[in-house]
Steps between C-alpha positions, in 0.01 A plus 500: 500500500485483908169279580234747609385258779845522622472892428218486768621271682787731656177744609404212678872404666549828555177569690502206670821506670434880602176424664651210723803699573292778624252197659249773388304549148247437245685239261174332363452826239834537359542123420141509410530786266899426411390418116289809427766700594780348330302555166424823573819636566701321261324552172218800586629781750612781353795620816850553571684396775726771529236762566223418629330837463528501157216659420327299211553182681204286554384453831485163715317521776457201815179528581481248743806595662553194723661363212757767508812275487375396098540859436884523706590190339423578121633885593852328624506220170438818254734705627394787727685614823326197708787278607512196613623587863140716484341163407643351798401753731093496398322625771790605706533868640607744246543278245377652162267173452235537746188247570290680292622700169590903617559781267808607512696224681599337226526576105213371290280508768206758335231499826500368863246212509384272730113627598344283221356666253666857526774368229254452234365824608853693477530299149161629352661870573831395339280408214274783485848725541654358213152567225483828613863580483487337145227702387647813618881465416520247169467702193570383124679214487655535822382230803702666782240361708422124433524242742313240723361449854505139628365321804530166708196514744376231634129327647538745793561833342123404268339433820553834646247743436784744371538308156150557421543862525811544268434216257180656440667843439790300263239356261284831529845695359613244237830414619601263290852542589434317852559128524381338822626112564265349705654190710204262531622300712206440719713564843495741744576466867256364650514240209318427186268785394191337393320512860617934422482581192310386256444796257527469114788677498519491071143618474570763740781651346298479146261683642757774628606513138799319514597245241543186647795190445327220668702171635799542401747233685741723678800231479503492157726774378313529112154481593632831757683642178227421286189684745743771548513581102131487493543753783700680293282486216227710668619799619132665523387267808725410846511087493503258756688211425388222737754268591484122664778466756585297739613631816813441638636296133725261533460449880397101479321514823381852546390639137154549451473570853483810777769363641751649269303882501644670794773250648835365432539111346720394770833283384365168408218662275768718320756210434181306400426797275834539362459120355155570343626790328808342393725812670822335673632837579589612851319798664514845367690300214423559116655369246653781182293329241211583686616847582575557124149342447393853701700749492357813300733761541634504144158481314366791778752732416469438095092569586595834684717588253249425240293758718756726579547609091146559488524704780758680331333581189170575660651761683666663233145484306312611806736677727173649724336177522831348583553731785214472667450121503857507606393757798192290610653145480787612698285654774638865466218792570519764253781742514329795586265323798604667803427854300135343433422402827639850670260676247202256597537555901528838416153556279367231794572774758383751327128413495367451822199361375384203758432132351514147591858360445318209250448860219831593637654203364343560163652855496850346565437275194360747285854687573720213513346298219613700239887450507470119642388287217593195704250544735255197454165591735194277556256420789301204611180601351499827696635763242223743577554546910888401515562772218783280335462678139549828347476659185759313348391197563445246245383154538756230420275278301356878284874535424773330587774682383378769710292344705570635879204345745358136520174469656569175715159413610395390819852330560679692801763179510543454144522851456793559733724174426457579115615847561805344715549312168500841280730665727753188512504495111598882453356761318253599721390681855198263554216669751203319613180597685209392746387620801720483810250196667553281175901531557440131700343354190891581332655458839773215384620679157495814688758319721677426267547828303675568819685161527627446122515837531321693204435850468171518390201743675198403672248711534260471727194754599188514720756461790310529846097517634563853279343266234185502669193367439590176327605374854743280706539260183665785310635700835863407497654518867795250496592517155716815517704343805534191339639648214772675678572160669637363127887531509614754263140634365510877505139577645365890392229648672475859407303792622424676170585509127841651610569205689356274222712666242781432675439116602452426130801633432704336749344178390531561157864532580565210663670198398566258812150447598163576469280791671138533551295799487188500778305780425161668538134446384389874690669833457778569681646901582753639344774604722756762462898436446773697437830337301652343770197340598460386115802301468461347884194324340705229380642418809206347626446743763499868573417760757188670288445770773649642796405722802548871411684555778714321774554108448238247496388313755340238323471372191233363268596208284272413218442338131202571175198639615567531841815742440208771481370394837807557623520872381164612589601305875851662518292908403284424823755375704689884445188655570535351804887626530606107448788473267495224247687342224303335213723218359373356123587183477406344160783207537547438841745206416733759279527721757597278737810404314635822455785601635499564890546877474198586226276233751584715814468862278135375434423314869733597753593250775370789767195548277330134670132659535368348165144378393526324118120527329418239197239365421589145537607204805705700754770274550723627238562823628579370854903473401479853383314700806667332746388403855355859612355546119128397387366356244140609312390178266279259441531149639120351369324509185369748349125556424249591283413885469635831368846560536478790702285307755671289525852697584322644763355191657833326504660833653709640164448859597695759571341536835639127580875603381433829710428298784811260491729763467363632795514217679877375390634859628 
């Protein structure tokens, strides 16, 4: 048999050489963490090469994602499409083995990492996919669903506040299927930890509920075997296995040190390295023994074809089952969707009853609910006012096989990388909620529901001074901007529970990125549409109301609660013999990247007298009025008082848009 050490050793070479050919990198964590690894994917992880979205695989997740060129190097020594050539290029533009790990690059990569902390997070959601899958789909003797979740993270990603939130939440829901390897090796970049962090870090993962593998030398290949089959062993707690490492291994100068964290070795450490470690191969060089030693293409395929008869014989036993776990893990909305979501705009239209876009919202998943049992809800402690439930909602820890909402605590960070983690598994449409304000406690994995990209939904209400008394602390102003700012979020304002209805189903449609829902604590009007107007909705933007007669000669450009403004401004205005368009634009973003002749249909080039009315920082809308246009906002906080005060002491009135208008034509 191949020497292990020399099985680890080529994560080492291999990560090494990379990181001084790029003269860029982290090489401390893979040579630190080289062992560990070599363990577990030789003799634990259940995958297979040749597909790397095989669905019962267990997941591997980088947590500390600096280290990203362990994960490239023991992808390209067990055989997935990483080649060597992408070895050599690390770091280099458009290469498929970037300086941190990105979904989608290259195969085997399960989550984008980097932001310490938010792989953990995406694991605990893996996790928590895979027990509730498992409790809804395996029946008799049939384990369709049965596999593992299993982290690297590092001192960094326990020192951010995140992996309070989600280890908490992991020991809380029993998931004993989640194996976190904790690489103790008392280094970070600023250098050793103990002026940093000093926390207990076994006591406080007991005390989260974990079961905890204490010392465990991380360069000796069976005391990692022998912690992970005590991991194994317990499958009704997450563990922590807690391993000594030294930084940088193997380095005779450098380990042990923060020099070897986030910088290359230069030459003379690396040939000094290649001596301790007893590797006399050249660059990029590994030997076939060693690359026998790793490959796991043949035993991956016999495990997915292990799987793949029981696949077969489960669906022959349960053909409905079958079919629908099929449907959800592939992504696929139910056959008969677009027919559901016609009927639902259409009952929305129908009652012109007037109500804040928050009840709206629970409508739409009182309608939508039903024929979506992948939708996986939950808020941050704020079930009640974000109106994330309905009355099918059943908590995942009541039931899990049917279990459909998770009550996430105060957690708006946790909350939202977890749900990244659910969506990334498949299975599920995660949604999360909190009010709009709290978005910036979530702010990075909300980037990066955008960046990996998932398509999960965030909902967000109370979304302007509308909220009222509870003041500037809770007044959002900036948030809805900034949100729009994130490349390829799809940001949904609506006016009413038309509207709503019909930004829940574009998000719940949506596969290449995420959207977010902004919507109303107050009651909003209900406006009138005819069919046309109906299926503009989803364009992001729409003319809602024109001029009876003759063409306008300005238009009125607004979002959510202040689409009513708009009306009641646009009825005085033709009082006054003024024509006016009123443009709803719940996605401003979406309608701008329509296609030139819909954009000019809606706002004409001629048509330059515009005033744009949200409740929120004016700069936005500046690209979209133009230079004659205005622009009613806010660009301060908010305060403390009733809402309708205080729309009328910032100047949200219909008298303001009135006067605009006036003053733009």
């Amino acid at each position: 048999m191949t020497d292990r050490r020399q099985l680890a050793n080529a994560i080492r070479a291999l990560s090494m050489d990379a990181v001084q050919r790029a003269n860029s990198g982290h090489p401390g964590m893979p040579m630190g963490m080289a062992d560990i690894a070599e363990v577990l994917f030789n003799d634990h992880l259940m995958h297979n090469p040749a597909n790397p979205d095989w669905w019962d695989r267990d997941r591997f997740v980088v947590s500390n994602g600096h280290g990203s060129m362990l994960l490239y190097s023991v992808l390209h020594l067990t055989g997935y499409g990483v080649s060597m050539d992408d070895l050599k290029n690390f770091r280099q533009l458009h290469s498929p083995t970037p300086g941190h790990p990105e979904y989608g690059e290259a195969p085997g990569v399960e989550t984008t990492t980097g932001p310490l902390g938010q792989g953990l997070a995406n694991a605990v959601g893996m996790a928590l996919a895979e027990k509730l899958l498992a409790a809804r789909f395996n029946a008799d003797d049939y384990n369709l669903v049965d596999h593992w979740t299993w982290v690297f993270a590092g001192d960094g990603c326990l020192m951010e506040g995140i992996s309070h939130e989600v280890c908490s939440l992991a020991g809380t829901w029993g998931l004993g299927k989640l194996v976190v390897f904790y690489d103790d090796n008392n280094i970070s970049i600023d250098g050793e930890v103990d002026g940093w962090f000093t926390d207990n870090t076994p006591e406080r993962f007991r005390a989260y509920g974990w079961q905890v593998i204490e010392a465990v030398d991380g360069h000796n290949p069976a005391a990692v075997d022998e912690a992970i089959k005590a991991a194994r062993a317990n499958t009704d707690q997450p563990t922590l296995i807690c391993c000594k490492t030294t930084i940088g291994y193997g380095a005779p100068n450098k380990a042990g040190t923060a020099d070897t964290h986030g910088a290359p070795l230069g030459d003379e450490e690396i040939e000094a390295t290649r001596k301790q470690l007893d590797w006399p191969h050249p660059p990029f060089e590994v030997p076939d023994e060693i690359r026998a030693g790793w490959d796991a293409r043949e035993r991956g395929a016999e495990r997915e074809k292990r799987w793949a008869a029981t696949w077969k014989a489960y669906r022959e036993d349960h053909p409905k089952l079958a079919a629908e776990f099929e449907r959800r893990m592939s992504g696929r909305l139910p056959d008969n969707f677009d027919r559901v979501v016609a009927d639902v705009l259409g009952r929305m239209q129908a009652d012109d009853k007037s109500v804040a876009t928050r009840k709206a919202s629970a409508l739409s998943l009182e309608a939508f609910g039903p024929h979506l049992p992948e939708m996986l809800g939950g808020s941050a402690d704020l079930t009640g006012s974000n109106n994330t439930n309905w009355s099918g909602s059943v908590d995942i820890l009541d039931d899990a096989a049917n279990g459909n909402y998770i009550y996430y605590g105060v957690r708006e960070f946790g909350m939202t990388a977890i749900a990244n983690g659910l969506y990334l598994h498949g299975g599920f449409i995660p949604y999360t909620g909190t009010f709009l304000v709290f978005s910036d406690y979530a702010r990075n994995a909300v980037r990066m529901s955008a960046l990996i990209p998932t398509g999960m939904i965030h909902v967000y209400t109370h979304d302007s001074i509308g909220l009222g008394e509870d003041g500037p602390t809770h007044q959002p102003v900036e948030h809805l901007t900034s949100l729009r700012l994130i490349p390829n979020m799809d940001v949904w304002r609506p006016a009413d529970k038309v509207e709503t209805a019909a930004a829940w189903a574009a998000a719940l449609a949506r596969r290449n990125g995420p959207s977010a829902l902004v919507l109303s604590r107050q009651g909003l009007p209900h406006q009138s549409r005819n069919n046309e107007q109906l299926a503009m909705i989803a364009r992001g933007g729409y003319v809602l109301s024109d001029p009876e007669s003759g063409d306008a000669q300005a238009a009125i450009l607004a979002s959510g609660s202040e689409v009513g403004l708009a009306m009641a401004a646009a009825e005085v205005l033709a009082a006054e013999g003024i024509r006016v368009r009123v443009v709803s634009m719940p996605n401003p973003d979406l309608f701008m990247a329509q296609d030139e002749d819909y954009r000019q249909s809606v706002l004409p080039e001629a048509l330059d007298a515009r005033v744009a009315v949200e409740a929120g920082v004016s700069l936005y809308w500046r690209h979209i009025v133009g230079p004659r246009g205005r622009v009613i906002g806010i660009d301060r906080f908010g305060g403390s008082a009733p809402a309708g005060d205080l729309f009328a002491e910032y100047g949200f009135s219909a008298d303001a848009v009135v006067a605009a208008v006036r003053d733009v034509i």
